[in-house]
Kinemage of the C-alpha trace (Angstrom):
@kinemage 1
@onewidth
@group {chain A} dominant
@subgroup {mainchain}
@vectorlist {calphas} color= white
{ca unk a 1} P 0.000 0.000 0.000
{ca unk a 2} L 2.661 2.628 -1.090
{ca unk a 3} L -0.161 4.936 -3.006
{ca unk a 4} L -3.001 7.445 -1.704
{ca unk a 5} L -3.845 4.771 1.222
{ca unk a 6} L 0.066 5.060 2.720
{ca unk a 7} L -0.363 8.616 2.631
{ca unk a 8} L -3.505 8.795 4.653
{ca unk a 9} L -2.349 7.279 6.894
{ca unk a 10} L 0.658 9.750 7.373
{ca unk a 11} L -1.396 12.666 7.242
{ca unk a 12} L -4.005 11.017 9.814
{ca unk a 13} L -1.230 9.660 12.313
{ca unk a 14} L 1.676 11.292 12.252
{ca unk a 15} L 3.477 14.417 13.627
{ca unk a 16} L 6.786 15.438 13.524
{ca unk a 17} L 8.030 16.002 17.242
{ca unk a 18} L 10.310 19.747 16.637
{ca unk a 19} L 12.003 20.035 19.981
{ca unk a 20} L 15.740 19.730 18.699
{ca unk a 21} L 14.833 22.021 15.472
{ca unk a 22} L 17.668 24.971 16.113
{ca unk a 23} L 18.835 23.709 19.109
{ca unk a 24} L 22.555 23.652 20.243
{ca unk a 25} L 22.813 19.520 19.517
{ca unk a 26} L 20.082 19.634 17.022
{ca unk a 27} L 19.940 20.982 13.495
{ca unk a 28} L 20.615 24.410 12.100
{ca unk a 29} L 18.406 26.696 10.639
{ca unk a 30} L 19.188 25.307 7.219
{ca unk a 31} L 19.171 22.082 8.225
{ca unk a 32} L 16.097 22.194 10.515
{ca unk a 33} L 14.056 24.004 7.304
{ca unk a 34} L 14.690 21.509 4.655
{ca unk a 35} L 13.740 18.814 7.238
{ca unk a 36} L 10.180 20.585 7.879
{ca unk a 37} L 9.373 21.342 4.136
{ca unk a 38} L 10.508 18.020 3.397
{ca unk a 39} L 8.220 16.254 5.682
{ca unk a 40} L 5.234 18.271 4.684
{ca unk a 41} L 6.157 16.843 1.045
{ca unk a 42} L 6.027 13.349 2.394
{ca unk a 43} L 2.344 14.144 4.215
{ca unk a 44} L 3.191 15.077 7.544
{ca unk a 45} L 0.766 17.737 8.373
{ca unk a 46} L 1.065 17.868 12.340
{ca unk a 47} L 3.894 19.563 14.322
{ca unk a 48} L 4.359 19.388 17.449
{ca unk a 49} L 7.086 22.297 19.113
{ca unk a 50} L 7.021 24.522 22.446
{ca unk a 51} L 8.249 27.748 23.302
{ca unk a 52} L 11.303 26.684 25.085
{ca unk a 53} L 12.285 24.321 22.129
{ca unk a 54} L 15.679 25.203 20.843
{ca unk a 55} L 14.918 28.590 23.025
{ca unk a 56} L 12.203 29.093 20.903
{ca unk a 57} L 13.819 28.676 17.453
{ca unk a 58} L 11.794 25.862 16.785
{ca unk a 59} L 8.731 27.856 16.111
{ca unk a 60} L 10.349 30.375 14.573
{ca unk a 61} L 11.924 27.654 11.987
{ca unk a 62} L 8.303 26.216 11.295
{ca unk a 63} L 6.911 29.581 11.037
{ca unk a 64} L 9.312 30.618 7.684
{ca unk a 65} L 9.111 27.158 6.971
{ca unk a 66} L 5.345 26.699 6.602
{ca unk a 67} L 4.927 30.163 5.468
{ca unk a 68} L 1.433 29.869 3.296
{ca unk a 69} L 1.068 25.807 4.052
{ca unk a 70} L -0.068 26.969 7.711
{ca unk a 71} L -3.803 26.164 7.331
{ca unk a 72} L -2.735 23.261 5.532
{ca unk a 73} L -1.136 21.617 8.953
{ca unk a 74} L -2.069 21.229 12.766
{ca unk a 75} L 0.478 23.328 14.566
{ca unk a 76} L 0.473 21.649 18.507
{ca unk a 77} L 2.421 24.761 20.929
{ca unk a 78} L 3.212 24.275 24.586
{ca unk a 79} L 3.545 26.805 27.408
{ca unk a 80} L 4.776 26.760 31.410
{ca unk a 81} L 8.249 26.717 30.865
{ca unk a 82} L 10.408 28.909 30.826
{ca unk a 83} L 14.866 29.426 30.717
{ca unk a 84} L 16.254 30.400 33.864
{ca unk a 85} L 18.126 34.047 33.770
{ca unk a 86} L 21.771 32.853 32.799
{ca unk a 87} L 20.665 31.296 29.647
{ca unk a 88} L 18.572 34.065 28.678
{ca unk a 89} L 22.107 35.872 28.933
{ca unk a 90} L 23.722 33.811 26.893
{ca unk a 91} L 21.720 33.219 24.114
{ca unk a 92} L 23.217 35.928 22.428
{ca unk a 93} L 26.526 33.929 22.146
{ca unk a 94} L 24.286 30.821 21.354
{ca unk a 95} L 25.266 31.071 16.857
{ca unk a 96} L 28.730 31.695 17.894
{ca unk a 97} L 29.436 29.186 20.025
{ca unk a 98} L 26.289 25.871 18.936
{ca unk a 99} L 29.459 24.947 15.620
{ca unk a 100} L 32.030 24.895 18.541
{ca unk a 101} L 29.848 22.816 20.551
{ca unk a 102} L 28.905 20.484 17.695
{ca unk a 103} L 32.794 19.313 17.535
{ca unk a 104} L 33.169 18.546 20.561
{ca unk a 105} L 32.557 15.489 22.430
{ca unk a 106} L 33.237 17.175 25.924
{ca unk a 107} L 30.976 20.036 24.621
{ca unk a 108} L 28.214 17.856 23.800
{ca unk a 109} L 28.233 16.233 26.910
{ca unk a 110} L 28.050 19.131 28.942
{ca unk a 111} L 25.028 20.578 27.171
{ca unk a 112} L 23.123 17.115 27.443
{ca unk a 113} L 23.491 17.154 31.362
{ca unk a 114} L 22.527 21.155 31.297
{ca unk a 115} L 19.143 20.087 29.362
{ca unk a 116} L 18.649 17.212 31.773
{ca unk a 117} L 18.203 20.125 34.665
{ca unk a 118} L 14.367 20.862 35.589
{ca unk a 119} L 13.256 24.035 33.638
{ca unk a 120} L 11.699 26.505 36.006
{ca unk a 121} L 8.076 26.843 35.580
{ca unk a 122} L 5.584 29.573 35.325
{ca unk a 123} L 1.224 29.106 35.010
{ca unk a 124} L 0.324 32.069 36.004
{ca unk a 125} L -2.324 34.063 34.310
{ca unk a 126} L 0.261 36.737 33.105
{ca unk a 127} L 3.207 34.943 32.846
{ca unk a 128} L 1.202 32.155 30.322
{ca unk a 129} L -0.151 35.058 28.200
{ca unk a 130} L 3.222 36.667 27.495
{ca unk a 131} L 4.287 33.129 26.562
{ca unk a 132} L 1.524 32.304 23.940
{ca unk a 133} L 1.570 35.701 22.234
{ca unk a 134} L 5.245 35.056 21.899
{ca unk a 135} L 5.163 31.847 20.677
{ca unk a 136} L 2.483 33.177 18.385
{ca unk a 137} L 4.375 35.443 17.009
{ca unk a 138} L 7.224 33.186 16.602
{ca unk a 139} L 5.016 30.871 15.002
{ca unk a 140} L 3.950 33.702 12.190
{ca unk a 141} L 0.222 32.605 12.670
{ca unk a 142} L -2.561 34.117 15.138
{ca unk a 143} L -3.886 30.660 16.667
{ca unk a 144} L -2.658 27.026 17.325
{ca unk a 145} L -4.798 24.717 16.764
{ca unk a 146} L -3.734 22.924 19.623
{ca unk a 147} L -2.211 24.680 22.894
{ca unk a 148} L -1.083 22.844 25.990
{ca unk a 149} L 0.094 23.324 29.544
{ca unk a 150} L 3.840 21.974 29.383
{ca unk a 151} L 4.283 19.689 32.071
{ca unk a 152} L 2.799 21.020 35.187
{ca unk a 153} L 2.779 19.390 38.385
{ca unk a 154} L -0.305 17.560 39.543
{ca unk a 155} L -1.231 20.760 42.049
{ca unk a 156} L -1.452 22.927 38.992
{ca unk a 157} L -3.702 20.430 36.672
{ca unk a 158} L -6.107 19.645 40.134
{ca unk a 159} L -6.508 23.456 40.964
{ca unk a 160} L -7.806 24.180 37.187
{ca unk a 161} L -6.750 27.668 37.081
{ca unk a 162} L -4.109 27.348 34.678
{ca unk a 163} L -5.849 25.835 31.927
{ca unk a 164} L -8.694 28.210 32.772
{ca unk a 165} L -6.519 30.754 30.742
{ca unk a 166} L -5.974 28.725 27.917
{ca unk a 167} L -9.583 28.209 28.018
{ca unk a 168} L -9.877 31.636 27.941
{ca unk a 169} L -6.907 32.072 24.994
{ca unk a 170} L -9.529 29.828 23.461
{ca unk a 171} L -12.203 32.254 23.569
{ca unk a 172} L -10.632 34.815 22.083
{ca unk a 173} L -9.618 32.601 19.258
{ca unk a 174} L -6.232 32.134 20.046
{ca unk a 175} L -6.575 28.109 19.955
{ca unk a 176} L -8.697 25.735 19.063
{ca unk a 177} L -8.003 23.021 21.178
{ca unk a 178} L -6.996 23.501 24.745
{ca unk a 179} L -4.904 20.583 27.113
{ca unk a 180} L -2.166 18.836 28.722
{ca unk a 181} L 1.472 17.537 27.877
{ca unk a 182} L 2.399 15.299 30.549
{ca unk a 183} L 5.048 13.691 31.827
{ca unk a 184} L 3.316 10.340 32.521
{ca unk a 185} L 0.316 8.098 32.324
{ca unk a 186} L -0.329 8.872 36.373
{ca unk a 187} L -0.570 12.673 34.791
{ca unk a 188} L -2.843 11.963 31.792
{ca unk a 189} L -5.396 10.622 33.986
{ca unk a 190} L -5.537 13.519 36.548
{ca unk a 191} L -5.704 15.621 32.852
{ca unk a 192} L -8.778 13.714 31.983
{ca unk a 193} L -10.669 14.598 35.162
{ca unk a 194} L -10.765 18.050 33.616
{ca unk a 195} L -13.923 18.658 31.275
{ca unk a 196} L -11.723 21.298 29.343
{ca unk a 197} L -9.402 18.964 28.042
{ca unk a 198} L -9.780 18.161 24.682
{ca unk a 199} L -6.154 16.811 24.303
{ca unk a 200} L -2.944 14.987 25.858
{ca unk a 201} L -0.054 14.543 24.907
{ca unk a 202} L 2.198 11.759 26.957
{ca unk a 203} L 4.994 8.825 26.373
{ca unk a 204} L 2.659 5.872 25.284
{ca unk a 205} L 5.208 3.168 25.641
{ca unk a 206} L 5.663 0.795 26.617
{ca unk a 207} L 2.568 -0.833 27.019
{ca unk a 208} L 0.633 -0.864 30.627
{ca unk a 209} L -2.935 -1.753 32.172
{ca unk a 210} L -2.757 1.870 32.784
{ca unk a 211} L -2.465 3.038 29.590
{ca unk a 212} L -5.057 1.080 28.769
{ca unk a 213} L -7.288 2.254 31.366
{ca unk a 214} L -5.495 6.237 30.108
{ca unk a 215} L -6.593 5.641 26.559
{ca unk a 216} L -10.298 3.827 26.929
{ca unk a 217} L -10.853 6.964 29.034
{ca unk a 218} L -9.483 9.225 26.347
{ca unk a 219} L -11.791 7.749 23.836
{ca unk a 220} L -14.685 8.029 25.804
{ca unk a 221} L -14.385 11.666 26.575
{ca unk a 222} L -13.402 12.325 22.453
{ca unk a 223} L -9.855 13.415 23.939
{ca unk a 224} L -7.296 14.015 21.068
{ca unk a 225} L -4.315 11.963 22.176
{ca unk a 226} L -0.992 12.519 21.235
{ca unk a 227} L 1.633 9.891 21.907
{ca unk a 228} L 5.599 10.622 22.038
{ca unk a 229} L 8.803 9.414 23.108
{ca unk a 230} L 8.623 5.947 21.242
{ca unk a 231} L 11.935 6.294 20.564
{ca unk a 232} L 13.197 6.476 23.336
{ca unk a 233} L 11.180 4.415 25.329
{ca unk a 234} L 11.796 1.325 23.530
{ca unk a 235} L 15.401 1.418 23.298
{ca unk a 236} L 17.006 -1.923 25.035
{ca unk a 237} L 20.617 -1.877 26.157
{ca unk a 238} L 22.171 -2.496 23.101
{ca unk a 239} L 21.970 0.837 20.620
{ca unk a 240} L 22.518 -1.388 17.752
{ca unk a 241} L 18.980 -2.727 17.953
{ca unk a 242} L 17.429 0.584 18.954
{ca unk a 243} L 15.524 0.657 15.184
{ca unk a 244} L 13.626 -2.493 15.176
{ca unk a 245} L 12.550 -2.038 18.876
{ca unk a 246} L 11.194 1.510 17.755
{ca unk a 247} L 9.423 0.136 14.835
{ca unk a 248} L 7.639 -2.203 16.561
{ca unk a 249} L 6.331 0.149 19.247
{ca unk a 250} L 5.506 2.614 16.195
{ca unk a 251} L 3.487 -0.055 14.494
{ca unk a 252} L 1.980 -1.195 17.633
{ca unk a 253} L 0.935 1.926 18.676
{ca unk a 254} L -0.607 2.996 15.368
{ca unk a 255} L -2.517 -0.110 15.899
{ca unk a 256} L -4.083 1.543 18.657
{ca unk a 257} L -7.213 4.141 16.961
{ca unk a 258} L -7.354 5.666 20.558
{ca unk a 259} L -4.457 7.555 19.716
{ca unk a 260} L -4.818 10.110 17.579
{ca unk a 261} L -1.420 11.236 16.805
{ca unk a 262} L 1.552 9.589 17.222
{ca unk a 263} L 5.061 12.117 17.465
{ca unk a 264} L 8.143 11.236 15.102
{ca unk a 265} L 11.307 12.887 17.223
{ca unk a 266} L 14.030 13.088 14.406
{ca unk a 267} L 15.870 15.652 12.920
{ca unk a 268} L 17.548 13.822 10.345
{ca unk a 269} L 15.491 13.275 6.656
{ca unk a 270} L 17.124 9.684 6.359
{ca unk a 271} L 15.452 8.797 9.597
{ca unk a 272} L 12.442 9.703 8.372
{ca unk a 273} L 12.071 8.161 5.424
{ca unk a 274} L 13.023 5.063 7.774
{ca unk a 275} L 10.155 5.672 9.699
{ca unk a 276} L 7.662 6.466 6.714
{ca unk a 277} L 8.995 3.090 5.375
{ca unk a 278} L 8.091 1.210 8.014
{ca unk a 279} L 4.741 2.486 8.524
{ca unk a 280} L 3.834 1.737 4.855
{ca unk a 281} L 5.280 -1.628 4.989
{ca unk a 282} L 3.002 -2.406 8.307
{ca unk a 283} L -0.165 -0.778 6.248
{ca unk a 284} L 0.742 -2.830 3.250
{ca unk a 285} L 0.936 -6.529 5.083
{ca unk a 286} L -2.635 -5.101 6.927
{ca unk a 287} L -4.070 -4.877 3.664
């Protein structure tokens, strides 16, 4: 099924997952550009980024990128987060230094245990507003068409009042669907209690009773559920099988209707032809 019925399926299931899009260990601008046209080309029409995403480069990349395809695609934005004062500072220095940093090993390893540090958070009313207008803007568009909280603790999903502002962001026509990213499956169910959710986006691997329990909810409540971090997630100990573990959780959870949309994190083209591959070779032995 390599014809109109392998693209559908693209277009209906996948999204391309833009966190390292003009990030220090991610691609360049070029780079990162070519990679979103080109996936666009192959029938990728969701996106999935967040303001603090390559210190918000990302959405400024998909922004120029897009440029007149924007209605054409289903831009997903995230807001909470935000970088702490000394990398605000030096984000000036960030073109200068990110080809430095790219050649070396020690370099690379430094900035991997930086981005494993906690971002700081902010849900207030104010400080989420400033963030969506800016990502907005960034974005070159006037709405997403999804916007989520970006990872908030469980106090901050029970007391409602942050996603009461995206609710209202809503409203003023800023978004068409309001939610949750999470961090886990624990999360996604304390999102669901919410009748304002209308979507959540979590890692969906490997497979657990609660994800089951996560994702018959989900369907029953006509939540729009995003899955990420497949990857990841279903990488054993030895690197050199990491690609057939990850196809088999991407086939296995595109099996799964409940989920909506599931997130490709790549930012190499080769890698995602691999993955396009393997989905139509999964929707050609279904057929």
């Amino acid at each position: 099924m390599n014809g109109p019925a392998a693209l559908d399926v693209v277009q209906q299931r996948l999204g391309l997952g833009c966190a390292r899009l003009g990030s220090v260990l991610g691609r360049d601008r070029a780079g990162a550009f070519t990679l979103v046209q080109a996936a666009f080309d192959r029938g990728i029409r969701l996106f999935d980024t967040a303001n603090i995403y390559g210190q918000g480069e990302s959405e400024r990349i998909l922004g120029a990128a897009l440029g007149s395809r924007r209605k054409r695609v289903t831009l997903v934005t995230k807001a909470g987060q935000y970088f702490p004062a000394w990398m605000r500072v030096a984000k000036p220095l960030k073109s200068a230094v990110t080809p430095l940093i790219r050649r070396s090993g020690a370099g690379r390893h430094l900035i991997s245990k930086a981005r494993e540090a906690p971002l700081p958070q902010n849900f207030s009313d104010h400080g989420l507003r400033a963030s969506i207008d800016a990502s907005l803007r960034r974005l070159n568009t006037d709405y997403a068409d999804i916007l989520l909280l970006h990872s908030p603790p469980a106090d901050v999903i029970a007391r409602g009042d942050a996603l009461g502002l995206l609710d209202k962001m809503r409203e003023a026509g800023k978004a068409i669907k309001i939610g949750i990213s999470c961090e886990d499956i624990q999360t996604g169910l304390l999102a669901l209690n919410d009748p304002r959710v209308e979507a959540v986006e979590l890692p969906l691997w490997p497979p657990t009773e609660a994800m089951d329990r996560f994702l018959d909810r989900a369907r029953r409540q006509a939540v729009f559920v995003i899955g990420r971090g497949l990857i990841n997630a279903a990488q054993p100990a030895s690197s050199n099988d990491r690609w057939p573990a990850a196809r088999t959780a991407l086939t296995a959870s595109l099996a799964r209707s409940e989920i909506s949309r599931v997130l490709i994190g790549t930012t190499r083209l080769a890698h995602l032809d691999q993955v396009l591959d393997a989905v139509r070779r999964a929707e050609t032995s279904c057929s």
